[in-house]
ROKOLGU-816337 format. One record per residue (C-alpha): x negated, y negated, z; residue number from 1. Coordinates in nm, 3 decimals, always signed. Each point is the difference from the previous one (the first is absolute). Example, Ala and Ser with C-alpha at 12.3 -4.5 7.8 and 13.67 -1.06 7.14 Angstrom:
ROKOLGU-816337
<rec><east>-1.230</east><north>+0.450</north><up>+0.780</up><i>1</i></rec>
<rec><east>-0.137</east><north>-0.344</north><up>-0.066</up><i>2</i></rec>
END
This chain:
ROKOLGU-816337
<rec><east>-3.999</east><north>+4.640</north><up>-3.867</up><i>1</i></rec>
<rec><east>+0.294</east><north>+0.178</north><up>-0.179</up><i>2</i></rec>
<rec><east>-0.244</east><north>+0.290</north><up>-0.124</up><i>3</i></rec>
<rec><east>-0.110</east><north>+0.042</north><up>+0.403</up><i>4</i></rec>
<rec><east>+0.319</east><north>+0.005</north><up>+0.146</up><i>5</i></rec>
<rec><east>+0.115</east><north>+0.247</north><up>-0.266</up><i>6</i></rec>
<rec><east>-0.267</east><north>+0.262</north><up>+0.106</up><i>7</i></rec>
<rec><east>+0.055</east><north>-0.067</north><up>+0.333</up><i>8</i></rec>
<rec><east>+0.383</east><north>+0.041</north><up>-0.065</up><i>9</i></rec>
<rec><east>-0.116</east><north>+0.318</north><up>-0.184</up><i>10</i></rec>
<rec><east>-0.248</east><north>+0.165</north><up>+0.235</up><i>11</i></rec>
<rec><east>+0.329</east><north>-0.082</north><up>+0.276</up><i>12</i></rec>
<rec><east>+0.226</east><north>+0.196</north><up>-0.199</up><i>13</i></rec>
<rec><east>-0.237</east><north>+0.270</north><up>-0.010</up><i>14</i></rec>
<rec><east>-0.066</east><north>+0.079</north><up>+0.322</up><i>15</i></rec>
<rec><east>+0.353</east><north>-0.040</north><up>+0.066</up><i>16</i></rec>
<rec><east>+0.043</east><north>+0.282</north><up>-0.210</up><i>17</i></rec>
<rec><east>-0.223</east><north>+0.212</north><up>+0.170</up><i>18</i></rec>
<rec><east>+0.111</east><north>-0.046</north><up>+0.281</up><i>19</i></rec>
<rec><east>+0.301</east><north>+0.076</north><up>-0.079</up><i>20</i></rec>
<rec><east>-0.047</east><north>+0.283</north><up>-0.196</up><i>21</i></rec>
<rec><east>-0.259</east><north>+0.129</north><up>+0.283</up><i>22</i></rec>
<rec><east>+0.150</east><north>-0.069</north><up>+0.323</up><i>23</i></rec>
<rec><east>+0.278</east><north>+0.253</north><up>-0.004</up><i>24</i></rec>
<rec><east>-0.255</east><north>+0.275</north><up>-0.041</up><i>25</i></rec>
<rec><east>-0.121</east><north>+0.211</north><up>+0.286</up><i>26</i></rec>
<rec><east>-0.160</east><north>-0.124</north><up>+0.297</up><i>27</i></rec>
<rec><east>-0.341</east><north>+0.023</north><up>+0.118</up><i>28</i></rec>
<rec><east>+0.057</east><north>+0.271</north><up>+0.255</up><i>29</i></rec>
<rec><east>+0.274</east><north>+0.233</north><up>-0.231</up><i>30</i></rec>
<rec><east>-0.331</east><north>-0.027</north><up>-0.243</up><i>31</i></rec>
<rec><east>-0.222</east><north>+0.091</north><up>+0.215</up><i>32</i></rec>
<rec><east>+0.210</east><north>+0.273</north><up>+0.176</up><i>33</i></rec>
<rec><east>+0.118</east><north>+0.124</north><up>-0.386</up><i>34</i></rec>
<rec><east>-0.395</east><north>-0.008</north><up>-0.134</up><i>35</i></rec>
<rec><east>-0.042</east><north>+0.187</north><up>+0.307</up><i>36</i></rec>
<rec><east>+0.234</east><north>+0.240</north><up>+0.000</up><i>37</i></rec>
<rec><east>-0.084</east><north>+0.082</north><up>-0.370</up><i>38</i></rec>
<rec><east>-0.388</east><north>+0.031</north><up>+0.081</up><i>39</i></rec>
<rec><east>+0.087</east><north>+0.265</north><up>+0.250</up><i>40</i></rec>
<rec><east>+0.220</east><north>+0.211</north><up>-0.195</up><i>41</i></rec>
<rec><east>-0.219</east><north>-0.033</north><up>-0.296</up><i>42</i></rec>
<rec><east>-0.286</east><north>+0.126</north><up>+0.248</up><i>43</i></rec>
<rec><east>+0.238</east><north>+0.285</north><up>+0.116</up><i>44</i></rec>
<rec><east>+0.065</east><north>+0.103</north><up>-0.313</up><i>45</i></rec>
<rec><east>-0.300</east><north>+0.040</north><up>-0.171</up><i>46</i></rec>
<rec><east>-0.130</east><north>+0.186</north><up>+0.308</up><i>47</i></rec>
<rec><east>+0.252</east><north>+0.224</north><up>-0.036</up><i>48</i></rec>
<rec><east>-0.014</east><north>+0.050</north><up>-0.353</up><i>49</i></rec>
<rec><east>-0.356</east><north>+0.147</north><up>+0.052</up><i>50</i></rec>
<rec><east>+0.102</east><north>+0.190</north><up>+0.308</up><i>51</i></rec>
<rec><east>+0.246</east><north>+0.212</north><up>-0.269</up><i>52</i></rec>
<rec><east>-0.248</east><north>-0.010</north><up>-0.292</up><i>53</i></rec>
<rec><east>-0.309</east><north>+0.112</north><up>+0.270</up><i>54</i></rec>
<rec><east>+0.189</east><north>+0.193</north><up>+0.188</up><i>55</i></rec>
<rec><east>+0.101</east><north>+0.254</north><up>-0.299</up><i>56</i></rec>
<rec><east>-0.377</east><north>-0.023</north><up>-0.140</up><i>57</i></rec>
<rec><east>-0.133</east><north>+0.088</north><up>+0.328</up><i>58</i></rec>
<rec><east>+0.254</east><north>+0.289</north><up>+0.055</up><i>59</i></rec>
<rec><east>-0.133</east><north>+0.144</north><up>-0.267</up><i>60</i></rec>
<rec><east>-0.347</east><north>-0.014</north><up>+0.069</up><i>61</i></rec>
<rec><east>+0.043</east><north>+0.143</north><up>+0.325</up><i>62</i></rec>
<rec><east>+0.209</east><north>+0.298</north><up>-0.128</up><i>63</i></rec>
<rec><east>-0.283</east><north>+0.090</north><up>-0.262</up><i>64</i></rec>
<rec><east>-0.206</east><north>-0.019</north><up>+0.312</up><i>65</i></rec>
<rec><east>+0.219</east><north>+0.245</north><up>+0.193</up><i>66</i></rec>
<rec><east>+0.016</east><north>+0.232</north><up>-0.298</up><i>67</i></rec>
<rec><east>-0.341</east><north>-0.027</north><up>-0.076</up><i>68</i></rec>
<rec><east>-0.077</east><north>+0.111</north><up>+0.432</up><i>69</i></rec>
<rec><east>+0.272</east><north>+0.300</north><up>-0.075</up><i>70</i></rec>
<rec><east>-0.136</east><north>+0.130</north><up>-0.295</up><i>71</i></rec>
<rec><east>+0.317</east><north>-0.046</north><up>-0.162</up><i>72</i></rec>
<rec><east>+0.090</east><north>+0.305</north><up>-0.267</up><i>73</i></rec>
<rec><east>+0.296</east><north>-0.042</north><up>-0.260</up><i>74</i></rec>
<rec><east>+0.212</east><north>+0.268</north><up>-0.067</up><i>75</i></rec>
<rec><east>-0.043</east><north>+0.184</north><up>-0.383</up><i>76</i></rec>
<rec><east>+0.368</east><north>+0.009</north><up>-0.024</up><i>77</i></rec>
<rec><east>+0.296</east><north>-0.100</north><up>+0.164</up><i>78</i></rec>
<rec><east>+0.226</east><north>+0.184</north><up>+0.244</up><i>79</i></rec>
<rec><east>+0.202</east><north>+0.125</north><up>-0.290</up><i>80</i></rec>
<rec><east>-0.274</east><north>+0.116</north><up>-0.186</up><i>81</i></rec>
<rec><east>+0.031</east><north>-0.258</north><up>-0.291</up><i>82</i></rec>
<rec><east>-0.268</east><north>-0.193</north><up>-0.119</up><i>83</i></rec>
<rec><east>-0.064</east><north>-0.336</north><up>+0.162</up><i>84</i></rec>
<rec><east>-0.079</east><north>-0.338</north><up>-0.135</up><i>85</i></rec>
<rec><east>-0.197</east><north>-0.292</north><up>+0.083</up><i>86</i></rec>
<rec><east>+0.332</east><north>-0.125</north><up>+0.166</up><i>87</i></rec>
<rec><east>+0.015</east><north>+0.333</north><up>+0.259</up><i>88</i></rec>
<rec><east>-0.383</east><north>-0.065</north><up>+0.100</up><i>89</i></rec>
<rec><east>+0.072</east><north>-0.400</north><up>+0.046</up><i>90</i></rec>
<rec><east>+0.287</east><north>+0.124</north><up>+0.237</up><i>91</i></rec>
<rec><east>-0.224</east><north>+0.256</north><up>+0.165</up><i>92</i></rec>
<rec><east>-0.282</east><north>-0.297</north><up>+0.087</up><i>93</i></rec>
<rec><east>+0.239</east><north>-0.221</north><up>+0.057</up><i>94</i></rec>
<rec><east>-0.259</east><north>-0.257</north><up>+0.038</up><i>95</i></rec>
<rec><east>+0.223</east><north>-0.303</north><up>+0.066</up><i>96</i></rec>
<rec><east>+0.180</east><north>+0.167</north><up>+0.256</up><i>97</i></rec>
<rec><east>+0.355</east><north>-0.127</north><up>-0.159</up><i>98</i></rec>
<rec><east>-0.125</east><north>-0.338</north><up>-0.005</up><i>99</i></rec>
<rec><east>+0.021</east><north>-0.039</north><up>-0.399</up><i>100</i></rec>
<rec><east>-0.016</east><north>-0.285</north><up>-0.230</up><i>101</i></rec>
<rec><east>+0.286</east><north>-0.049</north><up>-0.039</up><i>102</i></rec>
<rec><east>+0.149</east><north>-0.010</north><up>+0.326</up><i>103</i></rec>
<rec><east>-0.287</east><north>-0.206</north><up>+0.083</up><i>104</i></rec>
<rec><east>+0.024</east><north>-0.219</north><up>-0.312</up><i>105</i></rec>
<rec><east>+0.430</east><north>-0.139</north><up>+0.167</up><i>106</i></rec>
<rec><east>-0.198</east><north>-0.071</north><up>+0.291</up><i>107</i></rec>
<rec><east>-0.254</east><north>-0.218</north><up>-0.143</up><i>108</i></rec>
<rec><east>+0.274</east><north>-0.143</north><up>-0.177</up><i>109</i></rec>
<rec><east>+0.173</east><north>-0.121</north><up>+0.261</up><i>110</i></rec>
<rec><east>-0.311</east><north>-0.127</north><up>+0.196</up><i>111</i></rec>
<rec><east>-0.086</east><north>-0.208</north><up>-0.317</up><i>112</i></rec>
<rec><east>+0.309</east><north>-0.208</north><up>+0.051</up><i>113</i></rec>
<rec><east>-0.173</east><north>-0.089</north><up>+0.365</up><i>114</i></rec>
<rec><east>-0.259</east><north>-0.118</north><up>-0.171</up><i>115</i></rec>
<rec><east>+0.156</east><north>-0.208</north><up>-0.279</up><i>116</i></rec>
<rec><east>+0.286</east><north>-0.151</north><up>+0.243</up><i>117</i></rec>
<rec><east>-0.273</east><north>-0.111</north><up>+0.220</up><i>118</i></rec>
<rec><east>-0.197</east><north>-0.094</north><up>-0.267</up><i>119</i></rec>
<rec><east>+0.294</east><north>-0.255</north><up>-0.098</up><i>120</i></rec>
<rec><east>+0.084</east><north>-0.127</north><up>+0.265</up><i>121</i></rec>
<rec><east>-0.348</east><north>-0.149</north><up>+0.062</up><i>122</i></rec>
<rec><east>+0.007</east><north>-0.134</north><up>-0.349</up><i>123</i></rec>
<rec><east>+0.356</east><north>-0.168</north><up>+0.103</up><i>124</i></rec>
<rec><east>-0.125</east><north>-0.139</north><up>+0.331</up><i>125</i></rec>
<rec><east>-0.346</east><north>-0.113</north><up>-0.085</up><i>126</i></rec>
<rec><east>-0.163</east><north>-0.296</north><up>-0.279</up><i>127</i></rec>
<rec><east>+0.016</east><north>+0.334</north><up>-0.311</up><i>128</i></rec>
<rec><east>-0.099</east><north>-0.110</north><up>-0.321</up><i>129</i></rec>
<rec><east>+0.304</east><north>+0.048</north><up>-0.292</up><i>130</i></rec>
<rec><east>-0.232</east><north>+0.296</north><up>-0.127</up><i>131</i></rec>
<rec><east>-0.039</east><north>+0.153</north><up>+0.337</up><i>132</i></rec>
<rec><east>+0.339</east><north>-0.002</north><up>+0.079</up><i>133</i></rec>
<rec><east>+0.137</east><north>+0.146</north><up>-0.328</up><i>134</i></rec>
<rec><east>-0.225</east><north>+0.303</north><up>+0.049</up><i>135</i></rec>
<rec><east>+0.138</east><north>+0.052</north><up>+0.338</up><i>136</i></rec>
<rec><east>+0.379</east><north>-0.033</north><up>-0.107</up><i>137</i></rec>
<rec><east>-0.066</east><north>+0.215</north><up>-0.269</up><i>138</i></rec>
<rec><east>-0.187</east><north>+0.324</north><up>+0.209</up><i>139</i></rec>
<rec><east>+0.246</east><north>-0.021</north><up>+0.257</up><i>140</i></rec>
<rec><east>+0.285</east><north>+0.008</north><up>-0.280</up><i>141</i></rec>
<rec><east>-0.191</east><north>+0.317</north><up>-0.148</up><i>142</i></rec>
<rec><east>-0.018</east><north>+0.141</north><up>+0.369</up><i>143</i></rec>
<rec><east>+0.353</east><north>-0.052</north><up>+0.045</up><i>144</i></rec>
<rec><east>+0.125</east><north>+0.176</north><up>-0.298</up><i>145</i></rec>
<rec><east>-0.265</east><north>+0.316</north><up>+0.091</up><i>146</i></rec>
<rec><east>+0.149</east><north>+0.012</north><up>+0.364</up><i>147</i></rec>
<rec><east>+0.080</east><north>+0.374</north><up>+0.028</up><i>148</i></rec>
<rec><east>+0.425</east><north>+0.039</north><up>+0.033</up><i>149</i></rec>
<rec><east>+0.030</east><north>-0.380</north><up>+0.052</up><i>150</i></rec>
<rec><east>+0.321</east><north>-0.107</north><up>+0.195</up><i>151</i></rec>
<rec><east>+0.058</east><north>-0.308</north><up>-0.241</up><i>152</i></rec>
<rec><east>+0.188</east><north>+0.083</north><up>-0.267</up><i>153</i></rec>
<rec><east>-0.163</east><north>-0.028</north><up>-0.340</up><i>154</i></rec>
<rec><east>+0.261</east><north>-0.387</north><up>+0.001</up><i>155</i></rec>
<rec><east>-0.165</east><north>-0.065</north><up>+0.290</up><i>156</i></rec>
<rec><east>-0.315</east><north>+0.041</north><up>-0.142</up><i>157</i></rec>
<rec><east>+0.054</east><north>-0.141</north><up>-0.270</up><i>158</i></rec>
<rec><east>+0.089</east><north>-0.327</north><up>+0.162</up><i>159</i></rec>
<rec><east>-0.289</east><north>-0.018</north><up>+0.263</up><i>160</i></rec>
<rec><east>-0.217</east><north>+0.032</north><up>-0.298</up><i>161</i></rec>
<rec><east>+0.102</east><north>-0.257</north><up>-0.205</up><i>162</i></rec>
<rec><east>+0.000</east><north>-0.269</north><up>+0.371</up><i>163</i></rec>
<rec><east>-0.369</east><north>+0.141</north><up>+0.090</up><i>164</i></rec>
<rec><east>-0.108</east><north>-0.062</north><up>-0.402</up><i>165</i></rec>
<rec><east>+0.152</east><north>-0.345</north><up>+0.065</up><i>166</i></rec>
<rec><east>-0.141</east><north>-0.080</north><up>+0.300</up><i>167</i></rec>
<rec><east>-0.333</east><north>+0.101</north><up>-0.155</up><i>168</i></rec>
<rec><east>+0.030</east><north>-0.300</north><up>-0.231</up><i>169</i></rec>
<rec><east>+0.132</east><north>-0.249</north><up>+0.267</up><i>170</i></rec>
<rec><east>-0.218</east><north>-0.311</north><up>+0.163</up><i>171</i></rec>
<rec><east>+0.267</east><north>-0.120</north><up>+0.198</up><i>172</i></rec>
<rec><east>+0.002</east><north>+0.104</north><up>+0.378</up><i>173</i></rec>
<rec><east>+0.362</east><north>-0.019</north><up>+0.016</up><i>174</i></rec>
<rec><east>+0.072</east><north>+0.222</north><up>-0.254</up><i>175</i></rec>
<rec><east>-0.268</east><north>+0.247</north><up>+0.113</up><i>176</i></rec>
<rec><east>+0.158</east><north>-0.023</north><up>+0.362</up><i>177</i></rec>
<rec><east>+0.317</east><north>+0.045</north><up>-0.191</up><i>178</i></rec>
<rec><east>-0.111</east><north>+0.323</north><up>-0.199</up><i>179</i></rec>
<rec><east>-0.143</east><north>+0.161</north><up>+0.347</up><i>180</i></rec>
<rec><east>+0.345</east><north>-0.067</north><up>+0.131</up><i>181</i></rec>
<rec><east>+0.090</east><north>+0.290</north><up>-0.265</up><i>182</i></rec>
<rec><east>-0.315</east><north>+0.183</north><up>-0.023</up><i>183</i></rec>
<rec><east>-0.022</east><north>+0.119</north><up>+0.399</up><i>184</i></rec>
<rec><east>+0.338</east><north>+0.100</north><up>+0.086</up><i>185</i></rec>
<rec><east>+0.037</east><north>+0.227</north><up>-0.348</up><i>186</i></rec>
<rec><east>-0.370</east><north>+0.145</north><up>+0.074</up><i>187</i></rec>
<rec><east>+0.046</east><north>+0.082</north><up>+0.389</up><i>188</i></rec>
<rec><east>+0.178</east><north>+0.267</north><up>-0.001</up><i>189</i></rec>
<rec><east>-0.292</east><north>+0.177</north><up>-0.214</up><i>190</i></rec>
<rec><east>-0.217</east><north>-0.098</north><up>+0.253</up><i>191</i></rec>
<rec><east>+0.224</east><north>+0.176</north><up>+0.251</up><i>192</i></rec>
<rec><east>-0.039</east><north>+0.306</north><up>-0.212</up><i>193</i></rec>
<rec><east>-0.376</east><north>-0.031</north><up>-0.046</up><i>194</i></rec>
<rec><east>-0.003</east><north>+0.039</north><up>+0.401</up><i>195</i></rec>
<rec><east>+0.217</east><north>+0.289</north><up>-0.004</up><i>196</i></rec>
<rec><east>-0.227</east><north>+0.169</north><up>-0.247</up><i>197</i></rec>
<rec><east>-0.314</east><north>-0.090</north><up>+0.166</up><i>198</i></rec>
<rec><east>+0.180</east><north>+0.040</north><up>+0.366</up><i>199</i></rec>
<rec><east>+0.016</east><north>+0.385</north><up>-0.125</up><i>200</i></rec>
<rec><east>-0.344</east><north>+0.053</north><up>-0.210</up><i>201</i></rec>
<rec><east>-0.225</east><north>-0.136</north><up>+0.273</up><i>202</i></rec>
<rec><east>+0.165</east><north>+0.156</north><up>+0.281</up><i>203</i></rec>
<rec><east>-0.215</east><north>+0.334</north><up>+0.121</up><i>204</i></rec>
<rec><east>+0.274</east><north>+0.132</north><up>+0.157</up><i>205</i></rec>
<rec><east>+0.206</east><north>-0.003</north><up>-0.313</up><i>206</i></rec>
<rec><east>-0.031</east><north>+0.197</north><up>-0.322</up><i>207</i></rec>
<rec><east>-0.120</east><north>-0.302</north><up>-0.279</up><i>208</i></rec>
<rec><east>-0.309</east><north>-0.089</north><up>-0.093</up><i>209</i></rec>
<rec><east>-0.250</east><north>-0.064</north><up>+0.297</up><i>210</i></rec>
<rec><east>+0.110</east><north>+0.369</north><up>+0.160</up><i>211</i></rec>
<rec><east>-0.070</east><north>+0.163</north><up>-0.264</up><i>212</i></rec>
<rec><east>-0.348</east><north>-0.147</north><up>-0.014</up><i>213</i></rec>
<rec><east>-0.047</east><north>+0.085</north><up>+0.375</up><i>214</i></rec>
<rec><east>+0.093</east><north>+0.351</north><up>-0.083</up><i>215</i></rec>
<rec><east>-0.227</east><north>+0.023</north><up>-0.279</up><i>216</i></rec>
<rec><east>-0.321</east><north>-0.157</north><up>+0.225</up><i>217</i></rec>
<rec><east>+0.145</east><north>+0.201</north><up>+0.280</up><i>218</i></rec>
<rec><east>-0.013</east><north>+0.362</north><up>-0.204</up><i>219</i></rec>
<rec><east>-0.365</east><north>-0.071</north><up>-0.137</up><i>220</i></rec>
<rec><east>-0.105</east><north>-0.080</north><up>+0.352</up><i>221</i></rec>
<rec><east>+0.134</east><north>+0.281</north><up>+0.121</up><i>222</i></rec>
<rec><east>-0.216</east><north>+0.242</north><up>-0.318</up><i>223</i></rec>
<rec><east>-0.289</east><north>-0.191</north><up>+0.063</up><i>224</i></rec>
<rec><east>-0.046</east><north>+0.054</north><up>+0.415</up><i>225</i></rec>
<rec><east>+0.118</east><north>+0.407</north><up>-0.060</up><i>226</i></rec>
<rec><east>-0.292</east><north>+0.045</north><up>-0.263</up><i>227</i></rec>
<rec><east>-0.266</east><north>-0.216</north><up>+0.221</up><i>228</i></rec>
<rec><east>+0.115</east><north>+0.213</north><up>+0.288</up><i>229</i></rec>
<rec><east>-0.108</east><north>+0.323</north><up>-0.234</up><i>230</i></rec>
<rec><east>-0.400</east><north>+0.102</north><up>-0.044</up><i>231</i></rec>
<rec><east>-0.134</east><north>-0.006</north><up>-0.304</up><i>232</i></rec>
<rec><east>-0.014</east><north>-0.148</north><up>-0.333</up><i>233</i></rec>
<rec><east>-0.181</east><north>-0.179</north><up>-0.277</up><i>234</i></rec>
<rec><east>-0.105</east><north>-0.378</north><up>+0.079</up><i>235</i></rec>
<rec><east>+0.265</east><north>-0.114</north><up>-0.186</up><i>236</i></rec>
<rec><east>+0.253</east><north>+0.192</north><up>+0.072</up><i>237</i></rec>
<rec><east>-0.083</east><north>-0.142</north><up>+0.344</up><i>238</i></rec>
<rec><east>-0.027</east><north>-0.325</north><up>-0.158</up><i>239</i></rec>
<rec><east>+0.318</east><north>+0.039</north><up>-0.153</up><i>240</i></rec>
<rec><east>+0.178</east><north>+0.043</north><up>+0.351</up><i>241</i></rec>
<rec><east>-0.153</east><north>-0.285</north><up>+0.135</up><i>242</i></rec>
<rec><east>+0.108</east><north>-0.212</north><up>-0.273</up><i>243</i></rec>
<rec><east>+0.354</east><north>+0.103</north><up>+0.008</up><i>244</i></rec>
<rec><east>-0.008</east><north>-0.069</north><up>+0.367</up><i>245</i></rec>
<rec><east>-0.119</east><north>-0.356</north><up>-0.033</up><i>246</i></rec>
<rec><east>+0.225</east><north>-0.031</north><up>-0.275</up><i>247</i></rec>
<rec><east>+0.309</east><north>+0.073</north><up>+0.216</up><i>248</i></rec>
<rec><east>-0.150</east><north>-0.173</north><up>+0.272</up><i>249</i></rec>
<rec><east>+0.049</east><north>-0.316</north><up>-0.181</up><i>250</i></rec>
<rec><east>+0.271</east><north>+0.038</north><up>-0.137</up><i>251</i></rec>
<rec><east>+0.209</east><north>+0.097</north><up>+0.387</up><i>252</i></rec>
<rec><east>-0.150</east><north>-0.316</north><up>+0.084</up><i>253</i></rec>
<rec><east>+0.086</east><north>-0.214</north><up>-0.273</up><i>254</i></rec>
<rec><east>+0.405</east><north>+0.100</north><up>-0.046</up><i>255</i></rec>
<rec><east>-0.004</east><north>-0.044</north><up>+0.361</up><i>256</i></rec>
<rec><east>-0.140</east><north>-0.327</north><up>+0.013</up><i>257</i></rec>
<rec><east>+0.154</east><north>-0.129</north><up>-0.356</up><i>258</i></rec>
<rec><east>+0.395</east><north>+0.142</north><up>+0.093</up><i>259</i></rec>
<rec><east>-0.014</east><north>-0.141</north><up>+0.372</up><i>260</i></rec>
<rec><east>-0.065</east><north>-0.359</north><up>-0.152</up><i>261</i></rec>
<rec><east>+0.231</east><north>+0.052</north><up>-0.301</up><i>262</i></rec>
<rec><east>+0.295</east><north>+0.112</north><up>+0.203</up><i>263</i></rec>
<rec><east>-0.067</east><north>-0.289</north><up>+0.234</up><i>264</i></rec>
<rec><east>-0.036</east><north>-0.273</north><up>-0.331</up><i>265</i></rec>
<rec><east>+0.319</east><north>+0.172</north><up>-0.172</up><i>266</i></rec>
<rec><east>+0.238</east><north>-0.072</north><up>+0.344</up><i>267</i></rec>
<rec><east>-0.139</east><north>-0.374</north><up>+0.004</up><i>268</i></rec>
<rec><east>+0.051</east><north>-0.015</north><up>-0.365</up><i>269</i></rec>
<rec><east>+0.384</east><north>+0.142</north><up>+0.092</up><i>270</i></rec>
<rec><east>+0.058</east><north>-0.303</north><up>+0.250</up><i>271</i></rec>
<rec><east>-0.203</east><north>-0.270</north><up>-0.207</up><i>272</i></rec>
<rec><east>+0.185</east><north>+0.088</north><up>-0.324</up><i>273</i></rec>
<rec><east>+0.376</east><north>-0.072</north><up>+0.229</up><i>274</i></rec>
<rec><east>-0.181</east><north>-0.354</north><up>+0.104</up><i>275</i></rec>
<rec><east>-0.108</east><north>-0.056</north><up>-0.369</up><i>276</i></rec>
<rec><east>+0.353</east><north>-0.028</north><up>-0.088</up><i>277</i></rec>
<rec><east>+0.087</east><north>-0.267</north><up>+0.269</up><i>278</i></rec>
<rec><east>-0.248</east><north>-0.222</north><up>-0.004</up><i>279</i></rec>
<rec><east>+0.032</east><north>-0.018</north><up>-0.406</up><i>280</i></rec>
<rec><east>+0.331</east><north>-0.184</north><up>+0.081</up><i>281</i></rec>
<rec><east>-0.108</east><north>-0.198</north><up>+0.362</up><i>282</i></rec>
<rec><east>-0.353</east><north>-0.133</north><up>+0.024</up><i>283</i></rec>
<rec><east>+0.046</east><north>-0.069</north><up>+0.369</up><i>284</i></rec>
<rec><east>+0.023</east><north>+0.369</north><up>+0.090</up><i>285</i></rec>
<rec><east>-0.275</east><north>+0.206</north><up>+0.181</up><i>286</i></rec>
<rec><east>-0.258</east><north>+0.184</north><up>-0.175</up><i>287</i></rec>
<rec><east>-0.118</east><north>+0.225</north><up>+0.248</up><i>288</i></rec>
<rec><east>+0.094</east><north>+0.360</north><up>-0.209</up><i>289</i></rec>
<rec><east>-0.225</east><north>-0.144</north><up>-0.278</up><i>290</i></rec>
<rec><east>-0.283</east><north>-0.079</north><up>+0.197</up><i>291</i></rec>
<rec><east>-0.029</east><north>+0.311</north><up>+0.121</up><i>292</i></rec>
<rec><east>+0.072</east><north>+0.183</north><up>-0.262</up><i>293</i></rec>
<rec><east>-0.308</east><north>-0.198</north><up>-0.173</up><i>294</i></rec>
<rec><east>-0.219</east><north>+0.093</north><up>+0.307</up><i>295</i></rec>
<rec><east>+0.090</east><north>+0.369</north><up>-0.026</up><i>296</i></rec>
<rec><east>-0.120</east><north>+0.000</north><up>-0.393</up><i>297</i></rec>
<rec><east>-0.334</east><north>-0.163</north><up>+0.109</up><i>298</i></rec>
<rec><east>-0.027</east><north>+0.316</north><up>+0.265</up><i>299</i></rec>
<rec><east>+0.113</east><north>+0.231</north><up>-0.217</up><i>300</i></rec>
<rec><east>-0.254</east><north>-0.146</north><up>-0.286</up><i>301</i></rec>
<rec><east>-0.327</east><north>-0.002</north><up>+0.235</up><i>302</i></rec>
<rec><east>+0.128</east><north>+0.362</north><up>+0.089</up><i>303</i></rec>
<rec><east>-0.061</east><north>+0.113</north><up>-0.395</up><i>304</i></rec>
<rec><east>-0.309</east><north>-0.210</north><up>-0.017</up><i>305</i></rec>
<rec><east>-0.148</east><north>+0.263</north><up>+0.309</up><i>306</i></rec>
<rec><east>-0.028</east><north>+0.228</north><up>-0.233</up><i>307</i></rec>
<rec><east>-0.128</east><north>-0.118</north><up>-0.322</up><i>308</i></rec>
<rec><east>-0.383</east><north>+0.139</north><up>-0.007</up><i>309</i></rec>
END
């Protein structure tokens, strides 16, 4: 009788303990609302990072196409009359249309930390295994020290490293709650920043990223319909019109498309990251920013999806 009442004392004690250990942690809806809120700025940011990485790869496809329609001749020499280097004739193509690496490379950057905030925040608000969730603390770490002229301070840093590493480690959903409590308000103000960036490059009417790939469509399209206008020509230089044509064609249809949604994703994002904040700290508070802001990133994700072949 003494050995039952001992495990029963026992088994008491334990799920005291849990219970205590668990029920200060967050609440069904702020997990919910956080796993959601991370699945749609993981989804945002991933779409995004392609739109930069695509975008520049299909600039310069369609500007060899353009070329290629105007017969393009480099000069022998320069203007000067020196002797010109690979450099000068990389300039004269300019095939990227100033969308280089490595201007494309800090925005890709600071998409990633989308992706690996979201990322977290699902592990933090969902049943993540130990393993699982130390791989997500530890790429959103890495995407927070790559985040291109970071307003943290390299303190700052410092510190949310060491709480996400720790939280990464933690089974206790008051001390994840607890490490969230540090982890949003430090990281929102990237977010914020993220928009502006994105609020910029996906605008058409502005000079980032997404005009400059409606230029580019817009100049081939323009080559292509003057030379099918003209009699004349070999089969594939005809071919070669009509290609550059369809090529542009897509392209004015998919930066339309793809920015429209993006803009509209980014200025939910904007009023879902402010609610983020709040409901962290009151579990009774409406959720009606993140809800749409989830919505928006399944639009914006069945947008892409149009136009995979």
């Amino acid at each position: 009788m003494k050995k039952i009442l001992n495990i029963i004392g026992i088994t008491l004690f334990t799920i005291l303990l849990s219970v205590s250990l668990n029920g200060c942690g967050l609440t069904k809806i702020q997990k919910s609302s956080i796993a959601s809120f991370g699945q749609a700025t993981a989804t945002l940011g991933a779409i995004s990072k392609e739109q930069f990485q695509g975008g520049r790869e299909n600039v310069i496809q369609m500007n060899r196409q353009r070329l290629a329609i105007e017969k393009k001749i480099l000069p022998a020499r320069k203007l000067d009359g020196t002797s010109s280097d690979r450099s000068f004739y990389a300039n004269c193509l300019n095939l990227d249309s100033g969308l280089d690496q490595t201007n494309i490379g800090r925005r890709v950057d600071a998409v990633e930390l989308l992706i690996e905030y979201g990322n977290l925040l699902v592990a933090f608000s969902t049943e993540t295994q130990e393993k699982e969730l130390n791989t997500a603390s530890s790429k959103f770490t890495d995407s927070l020290k790559a985040f291109p002229n970071n307003p943290l301070s390299a303190e700052e840093i410092s510190g949310l490293g060491q709480v996400v590493v720790m939280a990464g480690k933690m089974w206790v959903e008051r001390e994840k709650k607890d490490a969230l409590k540090k982890i949003i308000p430090t990281v929102s103000p990237m977010i914020t920043k993220i928009c502006d960036i994105m609020d910029n490059d996906f605008d058409l009417n502005k000079k980032g990223v997404a005009a400059d790939i409606f230029n580019t469509q817009d100049r081939l399209a323009n080559e292509a319909i003057d030379g099918l206008k003209r009699e004349g020509g070999s089969i594939g230089d005809r071919l070669l019109l009509i290609d550059g044509f369809s090529s542009a064609d897509q392209n004015k249809e998919k930066i339309e498309t793809v920015s429209s949604n993006i803009l509209k994703t980014v200025g939910s994002l904007r009023k879902a990251n402010k609610e983020l904040i709040s409901l962290i700290e009151n579990e009774n508070l409406s959720i009606e920013d993140i809800k749409a802001f989830a919505d928006d990133a399944k639009i914006l994700a069945r947008a892409i999806k149009s136009f995979i072949k």
